[in-house]
C-alpha positions as CSV (number, residue, x, y, z in Angstrom):
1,X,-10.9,22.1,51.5
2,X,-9.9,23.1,54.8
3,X,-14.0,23.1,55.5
4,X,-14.6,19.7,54.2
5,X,-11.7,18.3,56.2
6,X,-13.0,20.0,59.6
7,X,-16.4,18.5,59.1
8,X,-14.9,15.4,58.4
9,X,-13.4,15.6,61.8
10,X,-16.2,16.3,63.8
11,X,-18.1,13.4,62.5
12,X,-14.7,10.9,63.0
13,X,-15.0,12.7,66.7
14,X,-18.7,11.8,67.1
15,X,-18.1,8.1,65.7
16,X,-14.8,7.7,67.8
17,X,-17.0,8.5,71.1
18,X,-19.6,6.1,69.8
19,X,-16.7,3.5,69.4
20,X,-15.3,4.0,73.1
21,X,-18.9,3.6,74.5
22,X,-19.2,0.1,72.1
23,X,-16.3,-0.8,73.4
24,X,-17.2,-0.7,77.3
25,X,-20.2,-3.5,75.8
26,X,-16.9,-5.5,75.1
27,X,-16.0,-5.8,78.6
28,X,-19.8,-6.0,79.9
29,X,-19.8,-9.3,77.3
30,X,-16.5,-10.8,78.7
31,X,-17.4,-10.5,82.2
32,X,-21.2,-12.1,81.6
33,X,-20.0,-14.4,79.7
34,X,-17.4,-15.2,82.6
35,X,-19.7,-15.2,85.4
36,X,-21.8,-17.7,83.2
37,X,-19.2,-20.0,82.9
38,X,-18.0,-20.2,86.4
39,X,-21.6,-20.4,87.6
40,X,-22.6,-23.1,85.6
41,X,-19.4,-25.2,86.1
42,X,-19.2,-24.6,89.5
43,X,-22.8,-24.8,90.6
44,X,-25.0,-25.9,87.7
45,X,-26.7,-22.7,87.7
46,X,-27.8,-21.1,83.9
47,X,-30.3,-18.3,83.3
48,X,-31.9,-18.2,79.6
49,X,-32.3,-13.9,80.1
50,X,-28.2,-14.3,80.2
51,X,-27.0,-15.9,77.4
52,X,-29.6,-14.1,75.5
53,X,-27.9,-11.0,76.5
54,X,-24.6,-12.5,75.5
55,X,-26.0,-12.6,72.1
56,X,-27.8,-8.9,72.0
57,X,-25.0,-6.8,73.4
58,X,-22.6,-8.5,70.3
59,X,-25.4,-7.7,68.4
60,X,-25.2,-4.3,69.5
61,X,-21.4,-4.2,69.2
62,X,-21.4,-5.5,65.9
63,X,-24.0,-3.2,64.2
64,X,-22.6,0.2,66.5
65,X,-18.8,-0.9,65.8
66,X,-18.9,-1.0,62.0
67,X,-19.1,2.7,61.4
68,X,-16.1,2.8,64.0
69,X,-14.3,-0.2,61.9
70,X,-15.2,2.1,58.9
71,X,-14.0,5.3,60.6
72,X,-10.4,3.4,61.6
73,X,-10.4,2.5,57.6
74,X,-9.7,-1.3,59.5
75,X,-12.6,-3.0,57.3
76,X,-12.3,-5.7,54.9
77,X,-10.7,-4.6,51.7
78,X,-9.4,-6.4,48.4
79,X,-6.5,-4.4,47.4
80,X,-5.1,-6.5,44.5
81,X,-6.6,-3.8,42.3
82,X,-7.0,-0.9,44.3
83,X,-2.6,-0.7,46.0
84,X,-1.7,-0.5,42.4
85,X,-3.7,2.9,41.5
86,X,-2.6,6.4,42.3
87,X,-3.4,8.1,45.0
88,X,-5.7,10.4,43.3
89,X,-7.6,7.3,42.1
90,X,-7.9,5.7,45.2
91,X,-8.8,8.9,46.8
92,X,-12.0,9.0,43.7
93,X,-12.8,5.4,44.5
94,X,-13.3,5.8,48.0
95,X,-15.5,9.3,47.1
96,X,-17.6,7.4,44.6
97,X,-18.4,4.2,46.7
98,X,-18.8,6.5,49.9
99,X,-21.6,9.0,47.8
100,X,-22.7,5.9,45.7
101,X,-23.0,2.8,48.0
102,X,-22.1,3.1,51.0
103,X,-24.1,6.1,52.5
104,X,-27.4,5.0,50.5
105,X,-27.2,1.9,51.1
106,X,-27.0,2.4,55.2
107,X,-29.7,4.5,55.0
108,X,-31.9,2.2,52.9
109,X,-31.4,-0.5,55.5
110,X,-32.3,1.6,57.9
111,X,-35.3,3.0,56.4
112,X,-36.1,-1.0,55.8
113,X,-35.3,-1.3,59.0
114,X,-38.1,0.6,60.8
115,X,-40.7,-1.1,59.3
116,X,-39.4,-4.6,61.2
117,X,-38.6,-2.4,64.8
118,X,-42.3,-1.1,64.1
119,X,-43.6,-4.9,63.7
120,X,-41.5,-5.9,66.8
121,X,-42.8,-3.3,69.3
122,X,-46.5,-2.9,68.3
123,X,-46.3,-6.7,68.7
124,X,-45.3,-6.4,72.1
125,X,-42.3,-9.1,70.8
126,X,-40.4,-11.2,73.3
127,X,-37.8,-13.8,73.9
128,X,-39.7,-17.2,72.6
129,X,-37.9,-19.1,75.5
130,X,-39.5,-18.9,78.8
131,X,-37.1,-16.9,80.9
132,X,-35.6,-14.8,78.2
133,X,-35.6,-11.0,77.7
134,X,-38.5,-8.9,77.2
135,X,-38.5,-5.9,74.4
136,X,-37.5,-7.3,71.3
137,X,-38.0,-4.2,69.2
138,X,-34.7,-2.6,71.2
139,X,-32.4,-4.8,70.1
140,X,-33.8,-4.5,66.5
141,X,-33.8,-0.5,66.8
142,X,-30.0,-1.2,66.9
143,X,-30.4,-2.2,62.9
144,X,-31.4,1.3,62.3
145,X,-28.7,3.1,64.6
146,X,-25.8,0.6,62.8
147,X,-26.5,2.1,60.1
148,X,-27.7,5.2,60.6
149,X,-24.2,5.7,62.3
150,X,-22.2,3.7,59.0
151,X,-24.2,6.7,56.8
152,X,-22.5,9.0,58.8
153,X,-19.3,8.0,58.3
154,X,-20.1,7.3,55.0
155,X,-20.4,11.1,54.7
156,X,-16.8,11.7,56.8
157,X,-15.0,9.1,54.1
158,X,-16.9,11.5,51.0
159,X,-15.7,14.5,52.4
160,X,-12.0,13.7,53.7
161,X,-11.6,11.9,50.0
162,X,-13.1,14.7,48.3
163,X,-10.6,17.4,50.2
164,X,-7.9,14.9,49.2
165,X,-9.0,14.3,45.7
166,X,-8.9,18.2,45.2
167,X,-5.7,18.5,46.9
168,X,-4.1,15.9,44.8
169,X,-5.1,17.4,41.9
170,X,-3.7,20.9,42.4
171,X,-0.8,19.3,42.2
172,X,0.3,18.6,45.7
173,X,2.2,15.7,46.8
174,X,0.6,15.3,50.2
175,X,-2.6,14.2,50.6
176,X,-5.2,16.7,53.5
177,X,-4.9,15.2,56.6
């Protein structure tokens, strides 16, 4: 168990360090998007490239931040069901959609995924406004790296929950941290 738990951690340390570098894109987006404004309230100046970068780099956060959302357990959950069960059940639950759902799934959008990077860069796609940013196919890569990194974390959740799981059922009251 103890194995399963420090493997677990190693993948929660790689997906935390992916979370702090998301996170710088936060302040990157605050500032552009601040310059933008003052620049086109004080001097009527715009640039398409820029607010198409506004929109890419939340792209990027979005689809690099959900395996660190994951990872934090600070996702989207409907616990009228799942508060009420033990924590020997919860700890299967999360084991079952982890192995089930959530790891194949991320890697079958991935997979899917390349196919439409593929598309993008042998097309050469760009921005369809004049002005806007070249190498489309980058920002789409980030489709596969989401979830390639969600996977991932899939496979921490499976672990951690399957220590726990095991744990619980020996008997013990406290659950692996």
């Amino acid at each position: 168990m103890k194995k399963l738990i420090k493997a677990a951690d190693k993948i929660d340390d790689f997906i935390d360090w992916t979370g702090r570098v998301t996170s710088w894109l936060i302040l990157a987006l605050v500032v552009l998007i601040a310059i933008q404004v003052i620049l086109r309230y004080t001097m009527s100046l715009g640039a398409v490239w820029a607010q198409e970068l506004e929109w890419h780099l939340l792209a990027v956060i979005a689809l690099c931040g959900v395996a660190y959302t994951q990872k934090e357990d600070a996702h989207v959950r409907v616990d009228i069901l799942f508060q009420n069960f033990s924590k020997r059940t919860q700890c299967l639950i999360e084991l079952v959609t982890a192995v089930v759902v959530m790891a194949p799934l991320s890697l079958f959008i991935a997979w899917m995924a390349l196919g439409f990077v593929m598309q993008s860069y042998n097309m050469g796609e760009i921005s369809p406004d004049p002005g806007g940013l070249p190498y489309r196919f980058a920002l789409k890569a980030f489709v596969i790296v989401g979830f390639v990194l969600l996977a991932i974390q899939s496979v921490a959740v499976a672990l951690r929950n399957a220590a726990q799981f095991m744990n619980l059922g020996r008997g013990e009251s406290h659950a692996a941290e």
